[in-house]
C-alpha positions as a Markdown table, in Angstrom:
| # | Residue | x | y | z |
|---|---|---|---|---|
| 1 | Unk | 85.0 | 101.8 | 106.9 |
| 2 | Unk | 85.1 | 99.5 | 103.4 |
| 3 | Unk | 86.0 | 100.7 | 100.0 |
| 4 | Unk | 83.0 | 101.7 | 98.9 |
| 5 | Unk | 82.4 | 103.6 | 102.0 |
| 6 | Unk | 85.3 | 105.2 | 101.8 |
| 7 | Unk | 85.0 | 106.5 | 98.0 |
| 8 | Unk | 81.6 | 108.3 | 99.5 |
| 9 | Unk | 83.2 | 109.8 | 102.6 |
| 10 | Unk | 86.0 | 111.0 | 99.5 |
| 11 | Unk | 83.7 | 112.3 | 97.6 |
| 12 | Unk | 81.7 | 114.2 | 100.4 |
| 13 | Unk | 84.9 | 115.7 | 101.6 |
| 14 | Unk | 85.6 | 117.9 | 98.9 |
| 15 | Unk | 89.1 | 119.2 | 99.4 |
| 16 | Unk | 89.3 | 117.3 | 102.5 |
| 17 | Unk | 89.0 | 113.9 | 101.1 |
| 18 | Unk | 92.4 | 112.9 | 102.8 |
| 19 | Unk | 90.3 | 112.3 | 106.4 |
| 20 | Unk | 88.8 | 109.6 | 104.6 |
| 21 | Unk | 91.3 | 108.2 | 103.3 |
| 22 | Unk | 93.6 | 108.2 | 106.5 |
| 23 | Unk | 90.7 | 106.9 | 108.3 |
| 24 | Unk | 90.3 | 103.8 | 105.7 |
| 25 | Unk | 93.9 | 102.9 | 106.0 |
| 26 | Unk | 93.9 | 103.2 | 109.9 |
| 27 | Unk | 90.7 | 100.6 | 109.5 |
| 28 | Unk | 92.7 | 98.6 | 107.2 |
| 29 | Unk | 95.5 | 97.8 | 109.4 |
| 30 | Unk | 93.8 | 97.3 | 112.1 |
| 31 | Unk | 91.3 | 94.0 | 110.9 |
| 32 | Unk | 92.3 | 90.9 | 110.7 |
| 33 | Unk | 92.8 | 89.0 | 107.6 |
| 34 | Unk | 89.8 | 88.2 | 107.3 |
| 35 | Unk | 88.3 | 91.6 | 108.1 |
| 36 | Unk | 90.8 | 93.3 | 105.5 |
| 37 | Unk | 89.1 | 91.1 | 102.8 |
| 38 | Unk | 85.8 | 92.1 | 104.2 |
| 39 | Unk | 86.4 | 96.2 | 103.5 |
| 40 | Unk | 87.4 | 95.7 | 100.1 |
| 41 | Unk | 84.9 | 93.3 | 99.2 |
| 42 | Unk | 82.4 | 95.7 | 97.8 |
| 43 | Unk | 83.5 | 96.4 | 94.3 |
| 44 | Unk | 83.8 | 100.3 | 92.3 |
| 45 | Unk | 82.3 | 99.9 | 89.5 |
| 46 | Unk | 82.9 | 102.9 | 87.2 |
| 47 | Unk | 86.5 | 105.4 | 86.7 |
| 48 | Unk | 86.9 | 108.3 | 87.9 |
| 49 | Unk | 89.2 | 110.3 | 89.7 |
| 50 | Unk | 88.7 | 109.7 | 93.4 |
| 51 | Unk | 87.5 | 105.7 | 92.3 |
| 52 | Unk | 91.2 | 105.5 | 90.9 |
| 53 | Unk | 92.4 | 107.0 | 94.2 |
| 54 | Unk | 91.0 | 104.2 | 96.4 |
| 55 | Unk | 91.4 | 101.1 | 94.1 |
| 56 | Unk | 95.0 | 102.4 | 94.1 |
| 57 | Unk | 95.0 | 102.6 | 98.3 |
| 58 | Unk | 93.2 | 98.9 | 98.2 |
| 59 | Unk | 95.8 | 97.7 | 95.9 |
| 60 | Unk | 99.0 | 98.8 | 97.5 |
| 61 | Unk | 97.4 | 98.0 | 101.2 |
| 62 | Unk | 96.2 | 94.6 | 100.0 |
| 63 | Unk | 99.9 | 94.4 | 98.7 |
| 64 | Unk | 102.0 | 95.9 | 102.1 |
| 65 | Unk | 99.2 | 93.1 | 104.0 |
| 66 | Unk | 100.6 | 90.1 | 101.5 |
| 67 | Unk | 96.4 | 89.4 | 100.4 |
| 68 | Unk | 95.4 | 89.0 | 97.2 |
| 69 | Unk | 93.7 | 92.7 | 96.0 |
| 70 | Unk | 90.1 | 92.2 | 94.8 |
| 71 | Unk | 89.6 | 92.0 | 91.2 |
| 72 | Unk | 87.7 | 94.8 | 90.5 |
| 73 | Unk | 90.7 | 97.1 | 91.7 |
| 74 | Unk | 92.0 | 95.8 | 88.1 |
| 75 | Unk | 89.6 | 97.6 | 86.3 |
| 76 | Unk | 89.1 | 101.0 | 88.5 |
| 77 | Unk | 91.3 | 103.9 | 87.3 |
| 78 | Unk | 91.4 | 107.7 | 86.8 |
| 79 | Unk | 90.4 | 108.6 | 83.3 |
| 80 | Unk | 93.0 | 111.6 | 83.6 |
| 81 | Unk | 95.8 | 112.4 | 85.8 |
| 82 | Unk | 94.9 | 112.7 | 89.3 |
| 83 | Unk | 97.6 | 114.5 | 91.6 |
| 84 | Unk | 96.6 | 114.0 | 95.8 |
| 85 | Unk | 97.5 | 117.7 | 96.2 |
| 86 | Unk | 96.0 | 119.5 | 93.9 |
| 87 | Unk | 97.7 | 122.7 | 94.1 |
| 88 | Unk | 101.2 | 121.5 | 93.3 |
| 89 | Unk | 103.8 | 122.9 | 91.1 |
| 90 | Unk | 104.5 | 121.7 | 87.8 |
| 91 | Unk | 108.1 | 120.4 | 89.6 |
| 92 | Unk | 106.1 | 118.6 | 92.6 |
| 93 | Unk | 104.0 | 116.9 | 89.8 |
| 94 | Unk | 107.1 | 115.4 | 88.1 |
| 95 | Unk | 108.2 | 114.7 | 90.8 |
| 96 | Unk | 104.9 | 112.4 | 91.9 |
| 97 | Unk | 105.0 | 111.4 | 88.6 |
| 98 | Unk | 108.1 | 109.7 | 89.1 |
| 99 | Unk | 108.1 | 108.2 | 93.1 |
| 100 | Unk | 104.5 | 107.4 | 92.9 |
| 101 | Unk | 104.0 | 103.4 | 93.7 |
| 102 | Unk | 102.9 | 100.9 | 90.8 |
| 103 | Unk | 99.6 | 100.5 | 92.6 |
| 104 | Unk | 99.1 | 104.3 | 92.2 |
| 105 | Unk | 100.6 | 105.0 | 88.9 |
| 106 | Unk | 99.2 | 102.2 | 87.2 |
| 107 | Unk | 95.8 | 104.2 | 87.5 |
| 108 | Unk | 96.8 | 107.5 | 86.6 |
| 109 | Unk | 97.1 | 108.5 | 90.3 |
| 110 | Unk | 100.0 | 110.1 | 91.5 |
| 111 | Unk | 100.8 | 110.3 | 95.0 |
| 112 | Unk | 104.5 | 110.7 | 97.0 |
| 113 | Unk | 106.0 | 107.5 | 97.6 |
| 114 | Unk | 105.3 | 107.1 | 101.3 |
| 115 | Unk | 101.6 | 108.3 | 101.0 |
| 116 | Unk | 100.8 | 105.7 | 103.0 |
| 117 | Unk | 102.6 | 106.1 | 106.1 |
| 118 | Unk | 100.8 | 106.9 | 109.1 |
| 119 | Unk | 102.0 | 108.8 | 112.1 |
């Protein structure tokens, strides 16, 4: 699944846009170098909330994978402040507000700091 694909499957999801996520980062560490470059060719375009979610899960993969993000991650970000679980408290939201990595909070996203780790 690339980037772009990914921010449909989000989108689709609803309030189950987390499967699509998992399922980019699985595909993500799986590929090669060169196939990791491949999924995030595809530039988003536009802001938005679920846009500032997966430029922020390129970025920090790119990172954790020690390849160069694409640019256009640079200029995706979430207009307002986007918290993974939605129905948090207002003490879990500090709290995200606080751990969240640079990739994430740098675009308004805030997610716990090992949002990436996978089972």
């Amino acid at each position: 699944m690339t980037a772009s694909e990914c921010l449909i499957a989000v989108k689709a999801g609803g309030a189950d846009f987390q499967r699509a996520i998992n399922s980019f980062i699985d595909d993500f560490r799986r590929a090669d170098d060169l196939g990791k470059r491949m999924l995030v060719t595809d530039p988003l375009i536009v802001p938005g909330t679920f846009e500032g979610l997966v430029a922020a899960v390129v970025s920090a993969l790119c990172r954790e994978a020690k390849i160069e993000a694409p640019s256009w991650v640079n200029q995706v970000f979430s207009p307002e402040p986007f918290f993974a679980f939605p129905s948090c408290s207002f003490a879990l939201r500090v709290r995200l507000m606080l751990e969240s990595p640079a990739p994430f909070r740098i675009r308004n996203v805030f997610v716990p700091e090992n949002y990436l780790d996978r089972a």
